[in-house]
DSSP file (Angstrom, degrees, kcal/mol; ACC not computed):
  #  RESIDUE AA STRUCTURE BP1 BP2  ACC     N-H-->O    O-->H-N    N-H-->O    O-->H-N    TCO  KAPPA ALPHA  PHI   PSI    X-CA   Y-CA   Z-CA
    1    1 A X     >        0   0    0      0, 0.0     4,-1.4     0, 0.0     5,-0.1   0.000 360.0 360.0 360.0 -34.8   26.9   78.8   50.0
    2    2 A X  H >>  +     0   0    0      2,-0.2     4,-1.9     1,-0.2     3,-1.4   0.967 360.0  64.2 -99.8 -79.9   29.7   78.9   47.0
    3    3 A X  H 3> S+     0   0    0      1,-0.2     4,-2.2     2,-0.2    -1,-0.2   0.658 108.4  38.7  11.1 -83.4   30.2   82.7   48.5
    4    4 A X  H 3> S+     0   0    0      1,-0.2     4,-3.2     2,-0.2     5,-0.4   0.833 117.3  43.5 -44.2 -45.5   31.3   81.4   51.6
    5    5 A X  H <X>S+     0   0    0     -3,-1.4     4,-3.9    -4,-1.4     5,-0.5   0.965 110.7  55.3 -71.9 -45.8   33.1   78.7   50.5
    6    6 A X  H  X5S+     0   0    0     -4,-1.9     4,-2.8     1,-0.2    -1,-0.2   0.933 121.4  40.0 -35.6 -59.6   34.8   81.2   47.5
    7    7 A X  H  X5S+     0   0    0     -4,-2.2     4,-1.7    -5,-0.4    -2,-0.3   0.902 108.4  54.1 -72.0 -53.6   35.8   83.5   50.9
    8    8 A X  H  X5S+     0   0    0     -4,-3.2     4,-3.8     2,-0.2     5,-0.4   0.870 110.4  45.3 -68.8 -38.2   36.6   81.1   53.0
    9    9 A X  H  X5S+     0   0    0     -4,-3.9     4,-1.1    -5,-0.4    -2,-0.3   0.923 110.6  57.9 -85.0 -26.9   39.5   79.5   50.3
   10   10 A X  H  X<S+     0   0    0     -4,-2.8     4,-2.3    -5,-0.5    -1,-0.2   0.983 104.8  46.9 -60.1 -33.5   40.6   82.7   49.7
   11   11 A X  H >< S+     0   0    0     -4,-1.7     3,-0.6     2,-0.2    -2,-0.2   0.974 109.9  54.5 -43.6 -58.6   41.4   83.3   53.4
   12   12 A X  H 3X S+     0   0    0     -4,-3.8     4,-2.3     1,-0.3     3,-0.4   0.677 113.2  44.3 -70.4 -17.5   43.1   80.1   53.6
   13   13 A X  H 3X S+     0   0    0     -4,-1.1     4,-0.9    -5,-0.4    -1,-0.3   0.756 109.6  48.9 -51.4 -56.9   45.2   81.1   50.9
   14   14 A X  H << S+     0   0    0     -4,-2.3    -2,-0.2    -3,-0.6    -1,-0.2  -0.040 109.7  52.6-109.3  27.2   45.9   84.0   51.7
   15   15 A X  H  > S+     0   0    0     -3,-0.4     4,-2.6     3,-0.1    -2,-0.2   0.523 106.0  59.0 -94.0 -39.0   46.9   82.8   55.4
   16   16 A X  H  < S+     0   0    0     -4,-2.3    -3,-0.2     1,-0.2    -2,-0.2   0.924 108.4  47.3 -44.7 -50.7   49.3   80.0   53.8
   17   17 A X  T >< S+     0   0    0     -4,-0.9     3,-2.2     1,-0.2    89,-0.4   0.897  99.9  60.9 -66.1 -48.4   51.1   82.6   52.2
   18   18 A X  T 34 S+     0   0    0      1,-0.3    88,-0.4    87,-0.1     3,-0.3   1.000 121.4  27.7 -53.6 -50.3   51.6   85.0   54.9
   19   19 A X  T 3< S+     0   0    0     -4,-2.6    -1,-0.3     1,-0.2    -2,-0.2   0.127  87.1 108.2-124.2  61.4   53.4   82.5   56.8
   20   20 A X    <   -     0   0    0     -3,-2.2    -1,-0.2     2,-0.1    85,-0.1  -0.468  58.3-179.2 -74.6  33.9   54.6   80.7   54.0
   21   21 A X        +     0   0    0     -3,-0.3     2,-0.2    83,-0.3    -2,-0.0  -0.291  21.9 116.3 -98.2 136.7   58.2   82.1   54.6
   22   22 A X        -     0   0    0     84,-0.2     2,-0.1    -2,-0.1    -2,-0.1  -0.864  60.8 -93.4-169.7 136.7   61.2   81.3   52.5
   23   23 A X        -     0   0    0     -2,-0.2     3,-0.1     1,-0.1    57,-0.1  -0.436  40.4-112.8 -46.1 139.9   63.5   83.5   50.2
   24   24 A X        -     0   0    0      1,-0.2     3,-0.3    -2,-0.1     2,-0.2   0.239  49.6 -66.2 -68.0-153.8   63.0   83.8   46.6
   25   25 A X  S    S+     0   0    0      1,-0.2    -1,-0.2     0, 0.0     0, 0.0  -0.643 120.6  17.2 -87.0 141.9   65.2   82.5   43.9
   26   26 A X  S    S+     0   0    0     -2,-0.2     2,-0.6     1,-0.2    21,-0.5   0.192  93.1 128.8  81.5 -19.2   68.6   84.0   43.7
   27   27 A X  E     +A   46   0A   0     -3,-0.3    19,-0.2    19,-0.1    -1,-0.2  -0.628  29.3 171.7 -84.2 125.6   68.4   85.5   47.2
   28   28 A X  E     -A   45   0A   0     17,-1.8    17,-2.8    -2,-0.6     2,-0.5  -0.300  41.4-103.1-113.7 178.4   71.3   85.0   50.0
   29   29 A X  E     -A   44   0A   0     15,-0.2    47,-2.4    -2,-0.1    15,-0.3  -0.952  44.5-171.0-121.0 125.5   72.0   86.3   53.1
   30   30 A X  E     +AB  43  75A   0     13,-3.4    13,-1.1    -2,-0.5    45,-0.2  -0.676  10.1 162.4-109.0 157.9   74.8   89.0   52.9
   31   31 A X  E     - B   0  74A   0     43,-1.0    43,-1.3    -2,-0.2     2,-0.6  -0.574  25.9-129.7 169.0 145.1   76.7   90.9   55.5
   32   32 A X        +     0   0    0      9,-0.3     9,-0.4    41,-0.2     2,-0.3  -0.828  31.4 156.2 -99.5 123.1   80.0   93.1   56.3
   33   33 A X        -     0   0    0     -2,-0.6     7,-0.1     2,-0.2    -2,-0.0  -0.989  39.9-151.7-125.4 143.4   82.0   92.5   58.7
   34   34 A X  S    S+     0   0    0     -2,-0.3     3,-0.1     5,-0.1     2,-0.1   0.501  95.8  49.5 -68.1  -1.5   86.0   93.3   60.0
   35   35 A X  S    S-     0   0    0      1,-0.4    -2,-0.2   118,-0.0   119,-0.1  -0.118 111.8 -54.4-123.3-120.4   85.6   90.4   61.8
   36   36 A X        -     0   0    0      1,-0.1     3,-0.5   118,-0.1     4,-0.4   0.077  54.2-105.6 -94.1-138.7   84.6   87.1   61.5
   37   37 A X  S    S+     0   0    0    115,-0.5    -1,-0.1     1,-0.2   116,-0.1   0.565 118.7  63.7 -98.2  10.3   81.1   86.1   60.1
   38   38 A X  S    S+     0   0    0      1,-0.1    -1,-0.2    77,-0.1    80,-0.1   0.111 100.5  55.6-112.6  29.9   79.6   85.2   63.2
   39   39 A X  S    S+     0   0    0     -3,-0.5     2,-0.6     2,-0.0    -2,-0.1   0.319  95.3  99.4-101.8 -30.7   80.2   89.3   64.2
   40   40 A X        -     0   0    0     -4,-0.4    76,-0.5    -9,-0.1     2,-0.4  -0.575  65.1-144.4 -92.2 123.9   78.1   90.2   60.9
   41   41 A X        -     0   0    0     -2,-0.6     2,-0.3    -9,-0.4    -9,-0.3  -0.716  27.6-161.9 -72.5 141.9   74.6   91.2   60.7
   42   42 A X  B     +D  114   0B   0     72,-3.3    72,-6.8    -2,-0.4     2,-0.3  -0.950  22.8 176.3-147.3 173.0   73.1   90.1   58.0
   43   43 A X  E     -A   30   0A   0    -13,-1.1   -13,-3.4    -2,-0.3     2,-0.2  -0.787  36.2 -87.2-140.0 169.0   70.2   90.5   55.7
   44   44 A X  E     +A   29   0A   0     68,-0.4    20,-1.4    66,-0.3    21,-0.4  -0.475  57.5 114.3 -66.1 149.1   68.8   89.2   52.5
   45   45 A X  E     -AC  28  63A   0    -17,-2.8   -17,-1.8    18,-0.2     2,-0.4  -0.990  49.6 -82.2-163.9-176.8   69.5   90.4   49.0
   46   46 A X  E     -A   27   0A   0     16,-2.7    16,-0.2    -2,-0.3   -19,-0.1  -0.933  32.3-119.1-158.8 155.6   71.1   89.7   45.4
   47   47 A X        +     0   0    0    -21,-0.5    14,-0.2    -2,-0.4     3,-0.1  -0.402  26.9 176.9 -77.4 140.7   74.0   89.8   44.4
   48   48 A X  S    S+     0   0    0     12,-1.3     2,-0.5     1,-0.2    13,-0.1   0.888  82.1  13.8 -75.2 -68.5   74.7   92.5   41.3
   49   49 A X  E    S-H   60   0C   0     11,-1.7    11,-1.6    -3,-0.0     2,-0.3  -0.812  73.0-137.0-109.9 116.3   78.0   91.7   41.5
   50   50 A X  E     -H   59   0C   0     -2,-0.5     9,-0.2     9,-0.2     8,-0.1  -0.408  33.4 -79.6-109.1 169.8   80.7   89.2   42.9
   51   51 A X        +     0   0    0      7,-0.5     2,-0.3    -2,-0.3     8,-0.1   0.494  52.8 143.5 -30.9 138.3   84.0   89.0   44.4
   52   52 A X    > > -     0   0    0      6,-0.1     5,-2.9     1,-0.0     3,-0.9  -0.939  64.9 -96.8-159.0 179.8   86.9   89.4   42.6
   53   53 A X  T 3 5S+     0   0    0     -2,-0.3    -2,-0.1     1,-0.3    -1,-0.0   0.675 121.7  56.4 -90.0  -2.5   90.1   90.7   42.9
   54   54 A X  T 3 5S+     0   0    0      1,-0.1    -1,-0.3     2,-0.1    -3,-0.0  -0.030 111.3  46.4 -88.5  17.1   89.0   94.0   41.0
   55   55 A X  T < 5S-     0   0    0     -3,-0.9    -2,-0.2     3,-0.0    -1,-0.1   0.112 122.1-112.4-166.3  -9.4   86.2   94.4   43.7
   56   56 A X  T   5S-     0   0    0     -4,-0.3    -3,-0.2     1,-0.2     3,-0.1   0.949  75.0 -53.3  49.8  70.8   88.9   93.6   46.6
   57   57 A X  S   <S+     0   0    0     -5,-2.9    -1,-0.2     1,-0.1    -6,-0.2   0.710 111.2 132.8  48.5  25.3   87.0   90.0   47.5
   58   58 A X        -     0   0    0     -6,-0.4     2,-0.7    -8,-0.1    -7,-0.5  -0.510  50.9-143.0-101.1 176.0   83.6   92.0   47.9
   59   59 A X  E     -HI  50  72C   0     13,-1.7    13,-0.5    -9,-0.2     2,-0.4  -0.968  12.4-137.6-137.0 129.7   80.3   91.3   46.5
   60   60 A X  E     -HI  49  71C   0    -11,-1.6   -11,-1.7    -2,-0.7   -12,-1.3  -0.898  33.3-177.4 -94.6 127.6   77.9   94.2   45.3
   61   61 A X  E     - I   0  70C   0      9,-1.9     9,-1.2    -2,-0.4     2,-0.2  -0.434  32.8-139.2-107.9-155.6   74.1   93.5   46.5
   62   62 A X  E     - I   0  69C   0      7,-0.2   -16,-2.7   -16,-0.2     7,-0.2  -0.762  31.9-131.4-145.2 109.2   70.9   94.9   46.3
   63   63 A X  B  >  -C   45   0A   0      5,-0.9     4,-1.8    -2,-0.2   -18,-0.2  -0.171   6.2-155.2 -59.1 121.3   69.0   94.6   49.7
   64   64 A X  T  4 S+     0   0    0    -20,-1.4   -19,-0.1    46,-0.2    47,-0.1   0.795  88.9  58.7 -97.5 -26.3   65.5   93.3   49.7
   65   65 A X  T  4 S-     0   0    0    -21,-0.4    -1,-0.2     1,-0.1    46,-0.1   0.693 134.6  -1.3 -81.0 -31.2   64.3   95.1   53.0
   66   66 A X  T  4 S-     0   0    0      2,-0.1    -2,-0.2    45,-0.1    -1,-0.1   0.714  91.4-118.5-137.0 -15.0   65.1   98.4   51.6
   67   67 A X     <  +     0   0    0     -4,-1.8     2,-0.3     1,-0.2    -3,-0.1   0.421  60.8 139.5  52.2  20.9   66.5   98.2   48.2
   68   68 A X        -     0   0    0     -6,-0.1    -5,-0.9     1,-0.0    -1,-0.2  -0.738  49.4-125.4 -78.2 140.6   69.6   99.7   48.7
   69   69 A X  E     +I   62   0C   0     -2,-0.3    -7,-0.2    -7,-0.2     2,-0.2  -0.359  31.2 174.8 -84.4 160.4   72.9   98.6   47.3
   70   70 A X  E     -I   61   0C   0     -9,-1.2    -9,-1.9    -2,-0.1     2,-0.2  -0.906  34.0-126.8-168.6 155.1   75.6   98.0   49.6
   71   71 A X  E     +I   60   0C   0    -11,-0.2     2,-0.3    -2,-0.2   -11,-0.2  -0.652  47.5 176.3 -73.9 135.0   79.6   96.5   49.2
   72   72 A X  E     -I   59   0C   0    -13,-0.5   -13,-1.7    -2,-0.2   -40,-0.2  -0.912  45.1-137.2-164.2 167.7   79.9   93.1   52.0
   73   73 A X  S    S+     0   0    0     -2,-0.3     2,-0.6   -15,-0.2   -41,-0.2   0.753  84.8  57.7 -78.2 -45.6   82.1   90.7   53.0
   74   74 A X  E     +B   31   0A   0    -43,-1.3   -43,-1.0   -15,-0.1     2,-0.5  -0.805  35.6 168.7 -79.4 105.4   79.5   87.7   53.2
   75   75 A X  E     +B   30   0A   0     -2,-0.6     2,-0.3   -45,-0.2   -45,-0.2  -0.952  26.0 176.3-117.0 116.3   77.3   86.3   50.5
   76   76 A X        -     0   0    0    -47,-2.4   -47,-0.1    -2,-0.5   -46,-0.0  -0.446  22.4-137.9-107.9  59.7   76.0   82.7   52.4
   77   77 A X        -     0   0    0     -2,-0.3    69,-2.9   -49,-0.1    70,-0.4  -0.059  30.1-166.9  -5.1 100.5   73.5   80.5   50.7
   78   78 A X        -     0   0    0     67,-0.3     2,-0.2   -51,-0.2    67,-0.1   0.224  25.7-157.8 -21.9 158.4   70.7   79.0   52.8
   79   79 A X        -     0   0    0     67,-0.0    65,-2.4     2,-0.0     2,-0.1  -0.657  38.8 -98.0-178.8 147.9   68.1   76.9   53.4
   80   80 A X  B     -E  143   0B   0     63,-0.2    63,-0.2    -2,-0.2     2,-0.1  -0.295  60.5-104.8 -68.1 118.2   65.0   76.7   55.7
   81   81 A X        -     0   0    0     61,-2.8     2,-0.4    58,-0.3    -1,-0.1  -0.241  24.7-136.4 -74.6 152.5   66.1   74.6   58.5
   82   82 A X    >>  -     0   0    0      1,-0.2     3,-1.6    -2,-0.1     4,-0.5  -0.730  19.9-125.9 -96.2 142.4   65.1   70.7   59.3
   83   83 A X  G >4 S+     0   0    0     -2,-0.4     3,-0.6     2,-0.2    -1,-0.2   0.846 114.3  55.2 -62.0 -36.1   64.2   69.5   62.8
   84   84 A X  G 34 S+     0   0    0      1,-0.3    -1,-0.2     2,-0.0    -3,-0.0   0.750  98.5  68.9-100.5  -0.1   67.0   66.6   62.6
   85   85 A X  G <4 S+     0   0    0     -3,-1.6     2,-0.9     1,-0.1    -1,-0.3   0.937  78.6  92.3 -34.4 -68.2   69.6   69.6   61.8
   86   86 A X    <<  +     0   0    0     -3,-0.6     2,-0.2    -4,-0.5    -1,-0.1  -0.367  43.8 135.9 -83.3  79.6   69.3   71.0   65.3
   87   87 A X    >   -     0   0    0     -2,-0.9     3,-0.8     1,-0.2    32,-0.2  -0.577  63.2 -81.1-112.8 167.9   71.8   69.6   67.1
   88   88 A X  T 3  S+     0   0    0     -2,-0.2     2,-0.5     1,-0.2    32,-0.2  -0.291 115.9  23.1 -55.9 155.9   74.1   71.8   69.8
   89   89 A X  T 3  S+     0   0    0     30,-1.5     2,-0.4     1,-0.1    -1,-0.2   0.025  88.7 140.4 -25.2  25.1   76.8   73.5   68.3
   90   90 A X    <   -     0   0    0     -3,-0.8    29,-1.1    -2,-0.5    -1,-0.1  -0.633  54.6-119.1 -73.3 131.4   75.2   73.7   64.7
   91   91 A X  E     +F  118   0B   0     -2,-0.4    54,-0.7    27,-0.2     2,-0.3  -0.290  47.4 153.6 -90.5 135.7   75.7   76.7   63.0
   92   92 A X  E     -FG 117 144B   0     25,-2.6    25,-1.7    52,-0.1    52,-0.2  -0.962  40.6-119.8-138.8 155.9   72.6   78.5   62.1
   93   93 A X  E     -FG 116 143B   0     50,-1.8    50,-1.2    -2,-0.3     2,-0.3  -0.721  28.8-179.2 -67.4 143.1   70.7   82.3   61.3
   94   94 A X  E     -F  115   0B   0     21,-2.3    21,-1.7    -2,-0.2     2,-0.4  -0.906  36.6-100.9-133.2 163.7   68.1   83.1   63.5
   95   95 A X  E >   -F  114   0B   0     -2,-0.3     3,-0.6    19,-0.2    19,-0.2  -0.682  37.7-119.6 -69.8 130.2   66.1   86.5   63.0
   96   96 A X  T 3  S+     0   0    0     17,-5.5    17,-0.3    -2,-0.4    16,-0.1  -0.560  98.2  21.6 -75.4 138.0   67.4   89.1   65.4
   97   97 A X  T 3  S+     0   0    0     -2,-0.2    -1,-0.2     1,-0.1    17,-0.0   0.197  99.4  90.0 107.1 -41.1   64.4   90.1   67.5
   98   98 A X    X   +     0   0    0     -3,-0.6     3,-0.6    43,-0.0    -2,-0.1   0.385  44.4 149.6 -86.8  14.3   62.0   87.0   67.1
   99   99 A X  T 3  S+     0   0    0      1,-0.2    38,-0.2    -4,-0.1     3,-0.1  -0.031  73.5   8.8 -40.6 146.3   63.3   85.1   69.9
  100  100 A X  T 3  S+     0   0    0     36,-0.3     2,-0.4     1,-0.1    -1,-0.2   0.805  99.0 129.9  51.1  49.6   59.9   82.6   71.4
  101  101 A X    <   -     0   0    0     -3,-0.6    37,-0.5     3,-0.0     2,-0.2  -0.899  48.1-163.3-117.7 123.4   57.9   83.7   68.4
  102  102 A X        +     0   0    0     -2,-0.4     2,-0.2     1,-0.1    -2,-0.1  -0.266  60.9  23.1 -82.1  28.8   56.5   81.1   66.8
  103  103 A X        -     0   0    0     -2,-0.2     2,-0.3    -5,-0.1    -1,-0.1  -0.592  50.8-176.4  82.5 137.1   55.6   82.6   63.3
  104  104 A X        -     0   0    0     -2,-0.2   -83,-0.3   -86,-0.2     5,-0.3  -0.968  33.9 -90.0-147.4 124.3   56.4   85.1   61.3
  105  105 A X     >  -     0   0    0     -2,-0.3     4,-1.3     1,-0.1   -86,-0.2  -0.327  29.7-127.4 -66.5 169.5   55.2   86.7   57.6
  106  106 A X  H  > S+     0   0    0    -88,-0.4     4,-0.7   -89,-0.4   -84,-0.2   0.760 117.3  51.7-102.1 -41.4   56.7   85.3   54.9
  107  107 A X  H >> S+     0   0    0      2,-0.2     3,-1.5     1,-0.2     4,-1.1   0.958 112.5  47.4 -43.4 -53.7   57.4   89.8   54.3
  108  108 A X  H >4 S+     0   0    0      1,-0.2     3,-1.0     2,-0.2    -2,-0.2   0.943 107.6  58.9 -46.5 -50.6   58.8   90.1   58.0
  109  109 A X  H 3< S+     0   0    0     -4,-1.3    -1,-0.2     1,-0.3    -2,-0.2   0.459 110.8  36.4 -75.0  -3.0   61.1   87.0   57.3
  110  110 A X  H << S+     0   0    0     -3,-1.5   -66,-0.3    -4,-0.7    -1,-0.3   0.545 118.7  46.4-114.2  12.9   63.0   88.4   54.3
  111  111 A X  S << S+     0   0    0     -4,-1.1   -67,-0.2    -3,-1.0   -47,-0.1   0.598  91.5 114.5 -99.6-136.4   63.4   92.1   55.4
  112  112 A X  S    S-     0   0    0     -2,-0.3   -68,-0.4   -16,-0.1     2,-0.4   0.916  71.4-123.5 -65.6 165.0   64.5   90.7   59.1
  113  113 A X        -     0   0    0    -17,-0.3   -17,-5.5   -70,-0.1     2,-0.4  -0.839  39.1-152.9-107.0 123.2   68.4   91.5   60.3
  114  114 A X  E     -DF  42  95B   0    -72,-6.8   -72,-3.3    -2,-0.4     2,-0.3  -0.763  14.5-149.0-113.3-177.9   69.8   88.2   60.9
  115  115 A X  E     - F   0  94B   0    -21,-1.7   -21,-2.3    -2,-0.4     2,-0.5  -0.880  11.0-133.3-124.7 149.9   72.4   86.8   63.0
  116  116 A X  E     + F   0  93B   0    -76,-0.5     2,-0.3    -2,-0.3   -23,-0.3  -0.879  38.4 136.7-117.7 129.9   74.6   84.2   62.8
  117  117 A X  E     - F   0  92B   0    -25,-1.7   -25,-2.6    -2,-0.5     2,-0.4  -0.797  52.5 -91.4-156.5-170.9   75.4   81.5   65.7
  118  118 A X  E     - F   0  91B   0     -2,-0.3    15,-0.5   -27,-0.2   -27,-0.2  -0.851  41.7-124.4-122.1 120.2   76.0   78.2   67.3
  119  119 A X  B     -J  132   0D   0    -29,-1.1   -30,-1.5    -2,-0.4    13,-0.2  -0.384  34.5-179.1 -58.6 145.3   72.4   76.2   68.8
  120  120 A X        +     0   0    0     11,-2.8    -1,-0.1     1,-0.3   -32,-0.1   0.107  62.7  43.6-136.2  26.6   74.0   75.9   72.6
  121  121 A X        +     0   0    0    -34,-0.1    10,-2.0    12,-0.0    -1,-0.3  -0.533  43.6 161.5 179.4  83.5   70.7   74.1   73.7
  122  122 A X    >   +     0   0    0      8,-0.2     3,-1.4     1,-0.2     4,-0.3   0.079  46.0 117.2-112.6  44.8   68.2   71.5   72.4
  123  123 A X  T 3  S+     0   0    0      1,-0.3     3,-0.3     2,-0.1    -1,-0.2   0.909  81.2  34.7 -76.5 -21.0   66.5   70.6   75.4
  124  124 A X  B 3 > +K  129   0D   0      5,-0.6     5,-3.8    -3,-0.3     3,-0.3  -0.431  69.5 122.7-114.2  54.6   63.1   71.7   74.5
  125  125 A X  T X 5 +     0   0    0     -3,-1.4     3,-3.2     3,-0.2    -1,-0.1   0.859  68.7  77.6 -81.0 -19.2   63.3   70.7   70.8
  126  126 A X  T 3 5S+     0   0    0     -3,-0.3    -1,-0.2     1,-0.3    -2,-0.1   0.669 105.1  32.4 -34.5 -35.8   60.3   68.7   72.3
  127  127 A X  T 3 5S-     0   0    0     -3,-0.3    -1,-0.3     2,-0.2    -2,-0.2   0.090 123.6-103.9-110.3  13.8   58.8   71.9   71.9
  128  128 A X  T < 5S+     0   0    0     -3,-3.2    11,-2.8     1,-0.2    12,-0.5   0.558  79.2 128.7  33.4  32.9   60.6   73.3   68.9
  129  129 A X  E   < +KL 124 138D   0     -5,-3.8    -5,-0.6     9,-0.2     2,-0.3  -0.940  29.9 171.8-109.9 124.0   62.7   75.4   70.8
  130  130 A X  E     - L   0 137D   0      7,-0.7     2,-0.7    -2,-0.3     7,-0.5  -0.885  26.1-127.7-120.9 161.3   66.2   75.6   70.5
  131  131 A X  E     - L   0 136D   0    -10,-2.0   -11,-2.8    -2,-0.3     2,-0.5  -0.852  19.6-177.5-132.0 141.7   68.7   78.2   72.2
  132  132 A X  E >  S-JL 119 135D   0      3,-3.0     3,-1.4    -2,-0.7   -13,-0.2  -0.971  74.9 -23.4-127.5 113.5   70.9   80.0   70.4
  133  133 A X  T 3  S-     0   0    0    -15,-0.5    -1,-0.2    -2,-0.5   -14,-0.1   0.942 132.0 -48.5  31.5  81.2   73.5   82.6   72.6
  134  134 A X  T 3  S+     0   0    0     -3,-0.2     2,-0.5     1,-0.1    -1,-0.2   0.101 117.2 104.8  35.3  10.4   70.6   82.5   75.3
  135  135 A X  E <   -L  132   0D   0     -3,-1.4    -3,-3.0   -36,-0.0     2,-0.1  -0.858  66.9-121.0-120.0 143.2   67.4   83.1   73.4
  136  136 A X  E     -L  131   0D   0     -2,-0.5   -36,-0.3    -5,-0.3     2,-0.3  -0.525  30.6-175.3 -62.9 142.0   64.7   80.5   72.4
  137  137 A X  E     -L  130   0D   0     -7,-0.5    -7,-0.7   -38,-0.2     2,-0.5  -0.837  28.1-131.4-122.0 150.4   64.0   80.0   68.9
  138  138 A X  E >   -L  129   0D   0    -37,-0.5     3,-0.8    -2,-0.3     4,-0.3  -0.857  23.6-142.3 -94.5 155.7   61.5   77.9   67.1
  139  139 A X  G >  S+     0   0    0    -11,-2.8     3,-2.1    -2,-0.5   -58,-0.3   0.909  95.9  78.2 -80.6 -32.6   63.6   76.2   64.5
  140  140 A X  G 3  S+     0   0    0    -12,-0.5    -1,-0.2     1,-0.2   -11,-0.1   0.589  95.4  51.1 -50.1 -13.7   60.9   76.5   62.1
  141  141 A X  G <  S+     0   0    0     -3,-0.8    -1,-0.2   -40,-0.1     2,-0.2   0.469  97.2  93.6 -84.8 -28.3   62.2   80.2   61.8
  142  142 A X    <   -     0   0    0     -3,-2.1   -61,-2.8    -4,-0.3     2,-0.3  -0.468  55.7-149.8 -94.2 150.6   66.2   79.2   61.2
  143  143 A X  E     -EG  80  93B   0    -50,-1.2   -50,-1.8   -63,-0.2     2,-0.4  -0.826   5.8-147.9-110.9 148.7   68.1   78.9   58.5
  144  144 A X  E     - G   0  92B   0    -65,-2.4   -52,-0.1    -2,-0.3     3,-0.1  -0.984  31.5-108.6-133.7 144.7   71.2   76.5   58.1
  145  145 A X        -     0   0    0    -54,-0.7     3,-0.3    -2,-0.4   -67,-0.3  -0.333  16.3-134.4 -68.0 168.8   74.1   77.6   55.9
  146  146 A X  S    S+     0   0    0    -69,-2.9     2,-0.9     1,-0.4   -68,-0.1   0.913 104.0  18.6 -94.5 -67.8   74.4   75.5   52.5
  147  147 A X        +     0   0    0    -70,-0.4     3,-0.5     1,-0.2    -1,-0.4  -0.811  64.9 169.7-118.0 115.5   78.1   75.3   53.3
  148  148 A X  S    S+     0   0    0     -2,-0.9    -1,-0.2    -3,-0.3   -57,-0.1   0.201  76.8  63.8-100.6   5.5   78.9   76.0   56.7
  149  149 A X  S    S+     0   0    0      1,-0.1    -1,-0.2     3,-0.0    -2,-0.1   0.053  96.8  61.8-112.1  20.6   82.8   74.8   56.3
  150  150 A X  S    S+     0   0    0     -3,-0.5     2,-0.4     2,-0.0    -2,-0.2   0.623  87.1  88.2-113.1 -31.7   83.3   77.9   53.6
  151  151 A X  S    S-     0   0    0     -4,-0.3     2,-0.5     2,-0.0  -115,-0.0  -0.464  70.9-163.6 -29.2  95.1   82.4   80.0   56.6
  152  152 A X        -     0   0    0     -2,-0.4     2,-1.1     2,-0.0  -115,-0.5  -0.956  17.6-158.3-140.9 148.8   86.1   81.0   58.9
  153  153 A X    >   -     0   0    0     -2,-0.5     3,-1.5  -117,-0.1     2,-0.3  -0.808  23.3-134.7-114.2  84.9   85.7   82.1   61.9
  154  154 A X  T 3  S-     0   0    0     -2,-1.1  -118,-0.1     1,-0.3    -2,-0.0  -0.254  89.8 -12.5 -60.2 106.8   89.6   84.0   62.3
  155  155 A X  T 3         0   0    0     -2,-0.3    -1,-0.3     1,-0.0    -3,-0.0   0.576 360.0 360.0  48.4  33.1   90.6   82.9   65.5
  156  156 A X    <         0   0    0     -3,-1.5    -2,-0.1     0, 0.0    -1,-0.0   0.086 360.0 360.0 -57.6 360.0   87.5   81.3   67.1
């Protein structure tokens, strides 16, 4: 009986965690673009270095999906979004690719390429779907920038 039970809390344990999903400490969402930031893919990392005027405003990271180091234009601070966030034309990441999928491991969800964009839809938030440049999300999936007014959108 204590077997089972031993196996059974390890499962559950080690299901919380799989879709436990969050970034670790120190980790942003980076990304280069020439235009504005809602143009930029972007991905998790941390930053090695940051912007300066020796570095010509750029931030050196190091890429958690792959562990390459990369020059970009974006470093954004996060945070795992809250249902009473999700209003229409709040600016959010969504995961590129996970549209309608309701879960994701907590590995998928800091190697995913995200995107950045405006919720245009909260008519089935009833359902914890919001739609963001036509695709369903769950919100449980999104991120909302920590300062989304640092963010300029050159000529949007």
């Amino acid at each position: 009986m204590k077997r089972h039970f031993v196996a059974g809390l390890i499962l559950a344990v080690a299901g919380a965690a799989l879709f436990a999903q969050d970034f670790r400490k120190d980790e942003v969402l980076c990304g280069a673009s020439e235009e504005s930031p809602l143009e930029a893919e972007y991905a998790v990392a941390k930053v090695l270095k940051a912007a300066s005027a020796e570095t010509k405003d750029q931030h050196q990271v190091l890429y958690v999906r792959d562990g390459a180091k990369a020059w970009v234009d974006f470093v954004v601070p996060s945070h795992k979004a809250k249902k009473t966030e999700m209003k229409v034309e709040a600016l959010v990441f969504y995961p590129q690719g996970w549209a309608e999928y309701e879960e994701m491991s907590a590995d998928d969800y800091r190697k995913a390429t995200w995107g950045l964009g405006l919720i245009t839809d909260t008519g089935e938030l009833f359902k914890d779907l919001v739609e963001i440049e036509g695709s369903k999300y769950y919100w449980k999936l999104l991120r909302v920038p920590d300062y989304p007014e640092a963010l300029e959108f050159g000529g949007e």
